[in-house]
C-alpha positions, 0 to 999 in steps of 0.5 A: 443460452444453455440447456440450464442456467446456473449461479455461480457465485464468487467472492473477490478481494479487489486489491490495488496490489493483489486481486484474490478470487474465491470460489466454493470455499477455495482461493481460485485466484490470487494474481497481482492487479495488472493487466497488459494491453495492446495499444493500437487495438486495446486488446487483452494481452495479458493478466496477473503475473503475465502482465507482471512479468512484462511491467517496465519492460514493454515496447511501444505497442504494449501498456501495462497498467495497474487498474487501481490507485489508493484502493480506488479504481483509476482506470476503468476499461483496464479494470472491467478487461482485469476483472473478465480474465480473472473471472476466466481463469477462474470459472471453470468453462461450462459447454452446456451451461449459462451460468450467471455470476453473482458476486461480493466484492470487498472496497475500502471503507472510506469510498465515495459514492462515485467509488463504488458505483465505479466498482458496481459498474465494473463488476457488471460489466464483467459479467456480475448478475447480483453484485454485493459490496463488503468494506474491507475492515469488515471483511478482515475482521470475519476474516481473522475470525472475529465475532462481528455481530457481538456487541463488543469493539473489535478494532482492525488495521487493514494495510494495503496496497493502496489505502490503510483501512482502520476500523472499530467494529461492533453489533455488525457495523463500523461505529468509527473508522479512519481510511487514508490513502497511505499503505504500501505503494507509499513505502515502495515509492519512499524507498525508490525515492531514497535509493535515487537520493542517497546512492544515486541509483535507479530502481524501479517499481517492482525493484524497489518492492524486493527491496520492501520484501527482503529488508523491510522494517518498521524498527531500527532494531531487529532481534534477527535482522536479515541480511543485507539486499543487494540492489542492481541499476544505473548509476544516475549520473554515469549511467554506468551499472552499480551494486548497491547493498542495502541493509534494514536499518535504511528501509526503517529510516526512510519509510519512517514518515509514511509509519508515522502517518499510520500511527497517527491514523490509527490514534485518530480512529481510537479518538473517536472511538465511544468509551465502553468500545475503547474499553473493549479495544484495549482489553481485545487489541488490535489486529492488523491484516493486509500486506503490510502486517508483514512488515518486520517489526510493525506490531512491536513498534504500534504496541509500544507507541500505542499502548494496546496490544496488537496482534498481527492476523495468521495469514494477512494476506488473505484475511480480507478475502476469506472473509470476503468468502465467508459473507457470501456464504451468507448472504441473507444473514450479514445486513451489512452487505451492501446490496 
């Protein structure tokens, strides 16, 4: 123990694609969710972009492993190893002072009990004192800057890595809301998926989430396409090399279904919204946040299927973090944490 103990406090957005940390009011963090480990001893090797930049090309003593799928935790020694190393890389290093942690961190909402209990436990054992749990609609929606606690409905799509959180929310609670484990891994497995299928060529993970980047899209479309993607890997049946373009016309076709899923998620939370709150819906719109708010051409096409205005958040990304950032700010005055 130090001369002093201290709290630190910070606040941290566990995504199943990016984990964002924040501290005094600034994105400390913001590293993809991956950790690499050693596999005879299960040491930390590696963390974020490191372990990033390893994924899919390892040997047989190194394991690089996404601790969270669909939103959830899948394995949790590999999280609790995650959540230490960025906590490190975070917090500054105190010679002289113990400091204790105290933490809000941000989960899907339609989590089970066993969820969150994983999450608690992971927090903890990475060195969390007091850990506080936000739902993820709930932190985008103060994110976006949303009055939370007006007694008026504002509904929220948060599209992530691994599960689509769509919530209306209203008086500081979530009156309905829909998560399905549908979100961006999925595109990225489709377009995998397609690439092997259609042009008889091997891409991987972090490939074919380039490929997601650089031509993604919701609609056939564009008002200003990009430019086509050029795709490098082994031809399936040769395993000869092949360079494949890939424009975004195809993206748009085979990610179709997963979209699909969305839109109807997004119906079926509007289907149990009460109707003074529906009201307020359609006259506020919607607003996406996450990852896949970026997707070209998404709010057009909701906007057109859905007939309620949506409105993609200024910075989508680090919607659920911010607001993640600013309930620990105020801790004693948001009821809806989960303690």
């Amino acid at each position: 123990m130090g001369l002093f103990s201290l709290t630190q406090e910070i606040a941290m957005d566990l995504g199943t694609a990016n984990s964002i940390i924040i501290h005094n009011g600034k994105i400390v963090v913001d590293e993809p969710s991956i950790v690499a480990l050693d596999r005879r001893t299960d040491k930390l090797l590696a963390v974020g972009q490191q372990a990033q930049q390893m994924h899919g090309k390892t040997h047989e003593n190194i394991r690089t492993i996404r601790p969270l799928r669909d939103g959830v935790i899948a394995d949790f020694y590999a999280c609790e190893q995650m959540m230490r190393g960025m906590i490190k890389m975070a917090m500054p290093k105190n010679g002289w002072f113990s400091s204790s942690l105290r933490m809000v961190i941000s989960i899907p909402s339609g989590s089970t009990e066993v969820e969150i209990r994983a999450v608690r436990d992971s927090a903890e054992h990475a060195g969390g004192r007091d850990v506080y749990l936000i739902y993820e609609p709930m932190a985008a929606a103060i994110g976006i800057g949303l009055d939370v606690e007006a007694p008026e409905g504002n509904m929220v799509v948060d599209i992530g890595g691994g599960s689509t959180e769509i919530a209306v929310i209203s008086l500081g609670g979530i009156v309905s809301n829909k998560s399905i484990r549908i979100a961006g891994d999925d595109l990225t497995a489709d377009i995998q998926e397609y690439m092997r299928r259609q042009h008889n060529i091997r891409v991987g993970e972090r490939t074919a989430e380039q490929i997601k980047i650089h031509v993604g899209s919701a609609l056939t479309e564009l008002e200003n396409p990009p430019e086509d993607f050029i795709v490098k890997g082994p031809n399936q049946m040769t395993a000869l090399p092949m360079e494949v373009p890939v424009s975004y016309q195809e993206v748009a076709h085979c990610i179709e279904k997963s979209i699909s899923k969305i839109e109807t998620a997004v119906l079926a939370a509007l289907e149990q919204t009460p109707p003074e709150l529906y009201a307020d819906v359609v006259n506020n719109g919607i607003w996406l946040a996450g990852g896949g708010a970026l997707l070209r051409g998404l709010d057009k096409r909701l906007t057109e299927k859905i007939n309620i205005p949506f409105h993609i958040a200024e910075d989508p990304l680090l919607a659920v973090a911010r607001g993640t950032g600013i309930a620990l700010k105020n801790i004693d005055k948001f009821s809806f944490l989960i303690r």
